[in-house]
Residue frames as qw, qx, qy, qz and C-alpha x, y, z in Angstrom:
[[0.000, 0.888, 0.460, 0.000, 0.00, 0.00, 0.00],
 [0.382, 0.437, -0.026, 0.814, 1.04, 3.41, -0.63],
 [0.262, -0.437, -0.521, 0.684, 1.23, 5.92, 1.84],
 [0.185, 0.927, 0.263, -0.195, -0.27, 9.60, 1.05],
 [0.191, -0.749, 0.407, 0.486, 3.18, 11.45, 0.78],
 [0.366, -0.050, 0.846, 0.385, 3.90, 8.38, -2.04],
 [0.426, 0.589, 0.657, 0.196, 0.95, 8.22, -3.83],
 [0.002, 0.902, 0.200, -0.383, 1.56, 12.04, -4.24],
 [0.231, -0.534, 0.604, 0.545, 5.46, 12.02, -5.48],
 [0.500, 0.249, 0.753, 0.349, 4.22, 9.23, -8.22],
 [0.324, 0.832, 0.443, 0.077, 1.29, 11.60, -9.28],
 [0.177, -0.880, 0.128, 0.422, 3.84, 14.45, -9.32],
 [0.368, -0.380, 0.602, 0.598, 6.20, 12.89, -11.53],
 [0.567, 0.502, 0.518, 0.397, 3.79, 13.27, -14.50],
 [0.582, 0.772, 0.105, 0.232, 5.38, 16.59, -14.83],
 [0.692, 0.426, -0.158, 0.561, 8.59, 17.65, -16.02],
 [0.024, -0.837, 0.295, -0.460, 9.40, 19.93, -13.10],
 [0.716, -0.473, 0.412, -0.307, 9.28, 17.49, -10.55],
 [0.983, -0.082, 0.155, 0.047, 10.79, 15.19, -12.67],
 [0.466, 0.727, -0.264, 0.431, 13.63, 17.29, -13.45],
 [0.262, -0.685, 0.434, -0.524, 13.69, 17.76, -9.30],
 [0.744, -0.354, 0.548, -0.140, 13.91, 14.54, -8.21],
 [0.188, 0.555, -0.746, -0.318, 15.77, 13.27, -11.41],
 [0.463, 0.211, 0.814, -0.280, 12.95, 10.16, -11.73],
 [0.573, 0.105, -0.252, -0.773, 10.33, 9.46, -14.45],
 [0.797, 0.192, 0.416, -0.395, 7.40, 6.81, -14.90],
 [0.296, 0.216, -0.880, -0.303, 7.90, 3.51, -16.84],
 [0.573, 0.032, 0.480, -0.664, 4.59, 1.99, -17.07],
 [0.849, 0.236, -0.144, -0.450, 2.86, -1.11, -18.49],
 [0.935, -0.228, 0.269, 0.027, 3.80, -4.87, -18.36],
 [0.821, 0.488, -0.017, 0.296, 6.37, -4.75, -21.70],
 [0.163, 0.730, -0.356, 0.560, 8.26, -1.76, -20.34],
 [0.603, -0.606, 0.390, -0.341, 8.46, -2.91, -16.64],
 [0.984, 0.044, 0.084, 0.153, 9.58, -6.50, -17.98],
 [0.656, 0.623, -0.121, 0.408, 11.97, -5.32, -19.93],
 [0.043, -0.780, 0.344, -0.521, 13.20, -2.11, -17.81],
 [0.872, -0.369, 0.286, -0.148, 13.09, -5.27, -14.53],
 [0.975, 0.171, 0.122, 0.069, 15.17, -7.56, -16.90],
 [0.598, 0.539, -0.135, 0.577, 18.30, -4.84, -17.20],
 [0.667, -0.257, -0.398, 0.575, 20.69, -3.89, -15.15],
 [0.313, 0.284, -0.217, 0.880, 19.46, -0.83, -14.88],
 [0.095, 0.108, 0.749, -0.647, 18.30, 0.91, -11.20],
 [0.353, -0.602, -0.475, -0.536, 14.59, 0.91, -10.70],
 [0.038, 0.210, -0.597, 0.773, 13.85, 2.97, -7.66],
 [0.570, 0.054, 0.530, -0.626, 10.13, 2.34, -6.51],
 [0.215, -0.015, -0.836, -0.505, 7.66, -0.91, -7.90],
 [0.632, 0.112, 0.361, -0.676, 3.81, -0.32, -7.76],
 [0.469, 0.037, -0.811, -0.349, 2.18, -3.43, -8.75],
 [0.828, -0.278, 0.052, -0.484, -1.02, -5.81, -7.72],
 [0.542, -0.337, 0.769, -0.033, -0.02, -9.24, -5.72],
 [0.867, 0.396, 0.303, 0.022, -1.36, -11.28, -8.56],
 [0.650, 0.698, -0.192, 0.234, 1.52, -9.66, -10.86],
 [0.066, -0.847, 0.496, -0.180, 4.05, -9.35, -8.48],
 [0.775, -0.257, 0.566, 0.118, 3.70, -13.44, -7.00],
 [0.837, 0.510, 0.149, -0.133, 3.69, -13.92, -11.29],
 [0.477, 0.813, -0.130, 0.308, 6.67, -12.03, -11.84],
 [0.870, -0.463, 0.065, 0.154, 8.90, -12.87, -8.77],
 [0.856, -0.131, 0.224, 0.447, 11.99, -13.52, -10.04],
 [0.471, 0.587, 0.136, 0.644, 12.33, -10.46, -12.13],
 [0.236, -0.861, -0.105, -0.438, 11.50, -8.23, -9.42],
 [0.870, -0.373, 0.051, 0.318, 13.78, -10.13, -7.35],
 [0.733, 0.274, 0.058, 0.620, 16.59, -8.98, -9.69],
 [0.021, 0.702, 0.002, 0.712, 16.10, -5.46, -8.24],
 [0.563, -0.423, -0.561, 0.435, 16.73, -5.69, -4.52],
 [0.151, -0.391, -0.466, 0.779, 16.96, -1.66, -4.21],
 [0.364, -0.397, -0.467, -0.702, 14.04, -1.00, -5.84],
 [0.369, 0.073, 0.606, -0.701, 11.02, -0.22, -2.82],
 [0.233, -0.146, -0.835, -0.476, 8.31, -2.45, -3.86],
 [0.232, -0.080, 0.334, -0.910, 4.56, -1.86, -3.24],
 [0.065, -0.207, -0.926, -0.309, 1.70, -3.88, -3.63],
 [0.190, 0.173, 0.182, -0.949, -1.47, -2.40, -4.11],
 [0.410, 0.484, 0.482, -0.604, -4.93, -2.46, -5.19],
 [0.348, 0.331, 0.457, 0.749, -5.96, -2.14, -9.15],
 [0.057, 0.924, 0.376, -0.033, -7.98, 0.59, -7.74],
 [0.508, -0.726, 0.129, 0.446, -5.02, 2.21, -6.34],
 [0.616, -0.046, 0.595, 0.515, -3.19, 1.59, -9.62],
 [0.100, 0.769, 0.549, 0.313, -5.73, 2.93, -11.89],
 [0.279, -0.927, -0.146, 0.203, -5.71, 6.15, -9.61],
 [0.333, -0.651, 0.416, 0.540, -1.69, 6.97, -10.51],
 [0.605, 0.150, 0.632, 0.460, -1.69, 5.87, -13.90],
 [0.192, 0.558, -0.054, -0.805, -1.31, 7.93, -17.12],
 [0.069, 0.292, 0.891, 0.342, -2.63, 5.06, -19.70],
 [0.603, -0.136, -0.220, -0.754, -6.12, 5.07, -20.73],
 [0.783, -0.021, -0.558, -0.275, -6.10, 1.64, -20.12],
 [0.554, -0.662, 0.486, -0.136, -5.03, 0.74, -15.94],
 [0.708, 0.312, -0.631, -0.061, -2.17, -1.64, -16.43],
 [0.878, -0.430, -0.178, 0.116, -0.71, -4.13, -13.44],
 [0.744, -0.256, 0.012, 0.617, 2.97, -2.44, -12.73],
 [0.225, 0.950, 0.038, 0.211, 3.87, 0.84, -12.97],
 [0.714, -0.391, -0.145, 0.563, 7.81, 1.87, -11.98],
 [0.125, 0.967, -0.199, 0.099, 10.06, 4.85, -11.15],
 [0.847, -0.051, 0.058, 0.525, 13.52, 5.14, -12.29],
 [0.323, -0.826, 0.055, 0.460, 16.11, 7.23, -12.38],
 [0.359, 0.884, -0.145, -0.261, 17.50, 9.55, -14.71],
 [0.816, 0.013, 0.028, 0.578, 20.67, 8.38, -16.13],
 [0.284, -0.756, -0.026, 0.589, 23.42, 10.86, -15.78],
 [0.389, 0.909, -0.059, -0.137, 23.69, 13.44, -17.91],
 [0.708, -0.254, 0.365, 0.548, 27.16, 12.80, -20.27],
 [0.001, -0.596, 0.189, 0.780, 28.85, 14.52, -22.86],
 [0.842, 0.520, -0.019, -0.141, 27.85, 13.77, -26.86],
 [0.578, -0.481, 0.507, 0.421, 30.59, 11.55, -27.59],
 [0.382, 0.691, -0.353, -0.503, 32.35, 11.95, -31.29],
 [0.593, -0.063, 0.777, 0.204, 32.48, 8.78, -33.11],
 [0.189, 0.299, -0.611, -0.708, 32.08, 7.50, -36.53],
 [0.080, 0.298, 0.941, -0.142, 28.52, 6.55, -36.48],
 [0.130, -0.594, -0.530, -0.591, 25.18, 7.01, -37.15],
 [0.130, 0.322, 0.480, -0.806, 22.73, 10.18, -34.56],
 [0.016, -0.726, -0.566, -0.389, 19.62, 11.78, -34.89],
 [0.154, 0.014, -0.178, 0.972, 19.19, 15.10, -34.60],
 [0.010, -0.666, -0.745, -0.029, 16.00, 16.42, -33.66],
 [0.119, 0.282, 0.061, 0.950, 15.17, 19.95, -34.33],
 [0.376, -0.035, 0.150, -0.914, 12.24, 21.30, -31.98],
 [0.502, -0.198, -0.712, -0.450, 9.98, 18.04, -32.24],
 [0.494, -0.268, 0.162, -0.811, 6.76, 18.63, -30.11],
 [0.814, -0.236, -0.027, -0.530, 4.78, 15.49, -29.98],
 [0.702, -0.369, 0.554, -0.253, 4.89, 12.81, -27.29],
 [0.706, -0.270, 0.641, 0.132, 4.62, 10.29, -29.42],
 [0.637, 0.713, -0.209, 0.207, 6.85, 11.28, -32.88],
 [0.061, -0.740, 0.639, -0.204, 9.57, 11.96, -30.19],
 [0.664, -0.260, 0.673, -0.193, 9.07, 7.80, -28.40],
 [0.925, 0.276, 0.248, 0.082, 8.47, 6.47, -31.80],
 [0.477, 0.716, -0.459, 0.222, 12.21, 8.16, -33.50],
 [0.168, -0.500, 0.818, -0.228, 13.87, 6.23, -29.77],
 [0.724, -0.120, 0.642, -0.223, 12.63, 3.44, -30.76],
 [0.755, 0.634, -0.099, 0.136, 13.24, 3.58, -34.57],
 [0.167, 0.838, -0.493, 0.161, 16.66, 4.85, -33.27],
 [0.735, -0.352, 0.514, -0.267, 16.79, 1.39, -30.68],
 [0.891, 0.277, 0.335, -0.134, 15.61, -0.75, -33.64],
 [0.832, 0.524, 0.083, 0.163, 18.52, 0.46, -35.70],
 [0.896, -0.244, -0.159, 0.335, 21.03, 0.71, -33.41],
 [0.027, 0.781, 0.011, 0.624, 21.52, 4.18, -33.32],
 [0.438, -0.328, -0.687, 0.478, 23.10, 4.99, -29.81],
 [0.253, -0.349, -0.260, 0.864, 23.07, 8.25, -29.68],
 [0.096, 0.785, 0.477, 0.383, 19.97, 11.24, -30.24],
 [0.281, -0.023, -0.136, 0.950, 20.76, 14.89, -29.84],
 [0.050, 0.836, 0.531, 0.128, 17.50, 17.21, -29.18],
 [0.074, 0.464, 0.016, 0.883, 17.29, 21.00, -29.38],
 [0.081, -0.188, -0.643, 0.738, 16.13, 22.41, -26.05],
 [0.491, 0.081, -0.057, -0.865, 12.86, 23.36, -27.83],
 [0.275, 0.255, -0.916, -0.146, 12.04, 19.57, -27.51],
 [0.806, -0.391, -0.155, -0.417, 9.51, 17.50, -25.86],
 [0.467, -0.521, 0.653, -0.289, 10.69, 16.30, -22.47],
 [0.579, 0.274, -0.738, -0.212, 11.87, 13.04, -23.42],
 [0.260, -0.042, -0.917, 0.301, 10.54, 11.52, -20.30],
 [0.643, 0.000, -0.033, -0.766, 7.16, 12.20, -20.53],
 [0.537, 0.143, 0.799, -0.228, 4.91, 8.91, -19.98],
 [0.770, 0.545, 0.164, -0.289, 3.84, 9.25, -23.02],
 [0.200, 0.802, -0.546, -0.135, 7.51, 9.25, -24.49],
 [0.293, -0.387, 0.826, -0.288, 8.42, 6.38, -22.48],
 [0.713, 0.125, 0.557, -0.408, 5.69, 4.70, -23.57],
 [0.726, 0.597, -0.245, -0.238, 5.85, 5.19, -27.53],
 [0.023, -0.736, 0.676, 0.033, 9.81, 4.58, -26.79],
 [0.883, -0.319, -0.060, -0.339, 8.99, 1.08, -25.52],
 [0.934, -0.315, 0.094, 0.142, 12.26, 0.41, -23.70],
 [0.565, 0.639, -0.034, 0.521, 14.41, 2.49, -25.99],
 [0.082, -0.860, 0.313, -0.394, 15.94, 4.73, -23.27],
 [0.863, -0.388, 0.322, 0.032, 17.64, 1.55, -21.98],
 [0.736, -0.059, 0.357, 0.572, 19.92, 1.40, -24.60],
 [0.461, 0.707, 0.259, 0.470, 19.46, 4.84, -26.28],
 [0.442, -0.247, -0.112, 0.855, 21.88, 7.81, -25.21],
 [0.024, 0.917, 0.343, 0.204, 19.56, 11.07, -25.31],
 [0.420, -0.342, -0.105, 0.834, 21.53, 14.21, -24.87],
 [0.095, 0.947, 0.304, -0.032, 20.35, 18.24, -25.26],
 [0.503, -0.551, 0.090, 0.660, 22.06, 20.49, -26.96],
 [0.282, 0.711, -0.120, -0.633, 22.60, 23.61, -29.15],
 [0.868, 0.241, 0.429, 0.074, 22.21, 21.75, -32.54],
 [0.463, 0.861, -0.186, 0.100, 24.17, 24.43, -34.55],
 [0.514, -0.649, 0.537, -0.161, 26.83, 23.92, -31.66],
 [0.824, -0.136, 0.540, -0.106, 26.79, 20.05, -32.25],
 [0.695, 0.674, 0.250, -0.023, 26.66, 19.81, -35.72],
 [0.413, 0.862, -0.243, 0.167, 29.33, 22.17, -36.41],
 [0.369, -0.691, 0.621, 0.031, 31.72, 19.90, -34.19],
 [0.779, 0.017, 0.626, 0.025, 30.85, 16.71, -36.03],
 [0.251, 0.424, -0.602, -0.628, 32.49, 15.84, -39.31],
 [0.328, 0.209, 0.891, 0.235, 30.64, 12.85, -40.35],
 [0.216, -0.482, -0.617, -0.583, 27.30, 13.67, -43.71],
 [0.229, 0.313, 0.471, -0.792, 24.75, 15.98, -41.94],
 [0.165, -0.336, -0.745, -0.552, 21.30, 14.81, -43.86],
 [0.196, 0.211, 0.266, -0.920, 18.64, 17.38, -43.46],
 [0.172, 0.417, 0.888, -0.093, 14.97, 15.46, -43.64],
 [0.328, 0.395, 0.351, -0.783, 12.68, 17.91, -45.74],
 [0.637, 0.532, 0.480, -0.283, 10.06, 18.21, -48.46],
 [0.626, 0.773, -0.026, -0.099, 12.29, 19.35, -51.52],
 [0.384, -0.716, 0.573, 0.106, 15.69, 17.90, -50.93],
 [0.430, 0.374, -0.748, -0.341, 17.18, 15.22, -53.27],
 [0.843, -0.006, -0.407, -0.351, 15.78, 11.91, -53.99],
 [0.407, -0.649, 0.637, -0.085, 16.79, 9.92, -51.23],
 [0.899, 0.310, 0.192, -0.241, 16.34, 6.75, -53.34],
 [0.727, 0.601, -0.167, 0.287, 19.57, 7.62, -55.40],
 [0.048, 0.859, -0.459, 0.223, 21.77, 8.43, -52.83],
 [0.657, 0.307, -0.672, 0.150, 24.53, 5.96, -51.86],
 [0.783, -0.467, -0.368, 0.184, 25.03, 3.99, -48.28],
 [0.006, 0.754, -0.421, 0.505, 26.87, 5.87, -45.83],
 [0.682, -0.051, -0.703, 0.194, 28.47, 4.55, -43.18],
 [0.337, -0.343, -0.446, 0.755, 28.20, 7.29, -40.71],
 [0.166, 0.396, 0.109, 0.896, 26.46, 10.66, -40.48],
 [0.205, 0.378, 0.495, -0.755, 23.33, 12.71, -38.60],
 [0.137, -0.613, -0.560, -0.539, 19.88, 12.30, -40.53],
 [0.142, 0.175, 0.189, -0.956, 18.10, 16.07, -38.92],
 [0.102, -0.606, -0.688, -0.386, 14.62, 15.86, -38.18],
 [0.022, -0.295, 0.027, -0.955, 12.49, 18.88, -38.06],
 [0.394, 0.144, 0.372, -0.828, 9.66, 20.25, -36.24],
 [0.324, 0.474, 0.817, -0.056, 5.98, 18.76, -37.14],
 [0.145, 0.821, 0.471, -0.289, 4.95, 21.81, -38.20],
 [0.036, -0.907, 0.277, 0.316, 8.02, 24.10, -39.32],
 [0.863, 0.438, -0.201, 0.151, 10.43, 21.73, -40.50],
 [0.702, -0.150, -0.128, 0.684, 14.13, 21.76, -40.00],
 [0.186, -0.916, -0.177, 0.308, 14.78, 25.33, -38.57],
 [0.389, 0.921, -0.021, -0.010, 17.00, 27.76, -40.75],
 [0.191, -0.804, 0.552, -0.108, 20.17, 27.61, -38.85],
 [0.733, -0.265, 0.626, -0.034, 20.05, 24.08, -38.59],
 [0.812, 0.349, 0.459, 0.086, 19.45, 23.39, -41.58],
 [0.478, 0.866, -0.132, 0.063, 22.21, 25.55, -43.19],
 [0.449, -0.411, 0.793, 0.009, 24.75, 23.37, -40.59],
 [0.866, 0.218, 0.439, -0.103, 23.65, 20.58, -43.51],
 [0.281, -0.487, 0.590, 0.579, 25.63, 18.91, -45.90],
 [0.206, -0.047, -0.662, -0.719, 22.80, 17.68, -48.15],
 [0.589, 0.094, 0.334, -0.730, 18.85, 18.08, -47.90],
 [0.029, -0.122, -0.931, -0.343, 17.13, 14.65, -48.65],
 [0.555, -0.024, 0.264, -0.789, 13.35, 13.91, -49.09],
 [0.369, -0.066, 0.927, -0.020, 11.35, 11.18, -49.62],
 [0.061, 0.008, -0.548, -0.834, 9.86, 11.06, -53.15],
 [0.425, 0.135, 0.671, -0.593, 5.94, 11.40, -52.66],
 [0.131, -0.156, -0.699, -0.686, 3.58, 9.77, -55.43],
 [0.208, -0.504, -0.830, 0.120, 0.50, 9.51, -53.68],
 [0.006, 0.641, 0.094, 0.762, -1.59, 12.99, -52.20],
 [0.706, -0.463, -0.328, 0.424, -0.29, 12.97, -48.97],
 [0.290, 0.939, -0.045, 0.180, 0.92, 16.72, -47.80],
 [0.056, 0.675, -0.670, 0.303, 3.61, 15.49, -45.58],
 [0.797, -0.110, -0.591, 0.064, 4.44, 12.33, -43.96],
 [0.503, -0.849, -0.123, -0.109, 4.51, 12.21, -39.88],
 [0.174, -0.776, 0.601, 0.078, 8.14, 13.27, -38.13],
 [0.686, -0.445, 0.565, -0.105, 8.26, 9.54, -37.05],
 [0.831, 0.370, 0.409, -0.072, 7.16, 7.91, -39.89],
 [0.473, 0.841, -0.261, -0.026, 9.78, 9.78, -42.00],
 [0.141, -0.665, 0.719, -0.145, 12.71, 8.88, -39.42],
 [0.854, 0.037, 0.462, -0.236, 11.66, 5.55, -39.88],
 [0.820, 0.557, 0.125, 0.031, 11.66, 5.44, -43.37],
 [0.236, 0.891, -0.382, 0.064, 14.96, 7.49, -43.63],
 [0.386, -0.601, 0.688, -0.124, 17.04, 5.45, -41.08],
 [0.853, 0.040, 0.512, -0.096, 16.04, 1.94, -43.26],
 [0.648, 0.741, 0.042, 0.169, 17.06, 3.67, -46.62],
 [0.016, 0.834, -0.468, 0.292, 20.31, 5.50, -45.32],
 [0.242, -0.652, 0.719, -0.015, 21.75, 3.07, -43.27],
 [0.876, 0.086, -0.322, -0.349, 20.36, -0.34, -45.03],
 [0.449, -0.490, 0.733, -0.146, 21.57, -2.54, -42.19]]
């Protein structure tokens, strides 16, 4: 059972001030709590009903300083930021904040992207193709929103998020800078790279002026269909399967 003071901090951490002050966020739902349980990294509180917790034993074992609660699904339901109540909800801790490291590899750059979940589905396109590292502009969506976390499913376990001036970044990294927009060259025809930053823009704006004049070449993705734009995610998707054909 949760106490009052607890059941408060949880409900607190669905926003970004409090979760900036107590360096925590919410990982919620049975896939992410397996998963985020199953690696070696901390989990600091587990809310969950006795039915899931006798089920799931042995993972939850693996976390000895995790605090572990067992509750109610009413109780559950009550803290949760699903639609659906799920059976396990956890807080973890931030990883620490590190420097962008310079390598010869593939990033994403994100330029100002707004929605919850275009930002969880590009860490998890970035997961799926082994991308370690994503750079956001400080005009970002809190990448540890519950909704983030959710889209992400499990991607901030092995993805390296870092903030920072993107003109700044950019203009330290030599590897291709590929700027994602609507009138850029065919990406179809361009050759494999082994390394660079694909730049995605805003939902709404695109890639932002500055940033996009830190590019070495503007691709797009040829459109036959009457579609006026394809979503952030759905682009970084496509882009990262064509560009790096793993």
């Amino acid at each position: 059972m949760l106490s009052k003071a607890q059941n408060k901090y949880i409900r607190s951490l669905t926003q970004p001030k409090f979760r900036n002050e107590y360096k925590v966020f919410i990982a919620e739902g049975e896939k992410i709590a397996l998963e985020w349980l199953g690696a070696a990294a901390p989990v600091q509180t587990i809310v969950t009903t006795a039915e899931w917790a006798q089920l799931h034993r042995a993972a939850i074992a693996r976390h000895p300083e995790a605090e572990l609660h067992i509750v109610k699904v009413s109780e559950l339901a009550a803290l949760t930021t699903l639609q659906t109540p799920n059976n396990v909800l956890l807080v973890v801790p931030m990883p620490a904040k590190k420097d962008i490291p310079v390598l010869n590899e593939w990033y994403l750059a994100l330029d100002d992207l707004q929605d919850p979940g275009n930002m969880g589905t590009v860490i998890r396109i970035a997961d799926w193709f082994g991308i370690r590292n994503i750079v956001c502009s400080p005009g970002c969506v809190d990448v540890y929103n519950p909704k983030v976390v959710q889209s992400a499913m499990g991607g901030h376990l092995r993805v390296s998020i870092h903030e920072a001036d993107l003109v700044t970044f950019l203009s330290g990294n030599k590897v291709p800078k590929i700027a994602a927009t609507l009138h850029g060259s065919n990406v179809y025809e361009m050759k494999r790279l082994e390394a660079g930053v694909l730049i995605i823009g805003n939902e709404s704006k695109g890639v932002s002026q500055g940033v996009a004049a830190m590019a070495t070449q503007a691709v797009t993705i040829p459109r036959k269909g009457g579609a006026e734009s394809l979503n952030a995610g759905v682009s970084a998707g496509i882009l990262c399967a064509l560009l790096l054909r793993c």
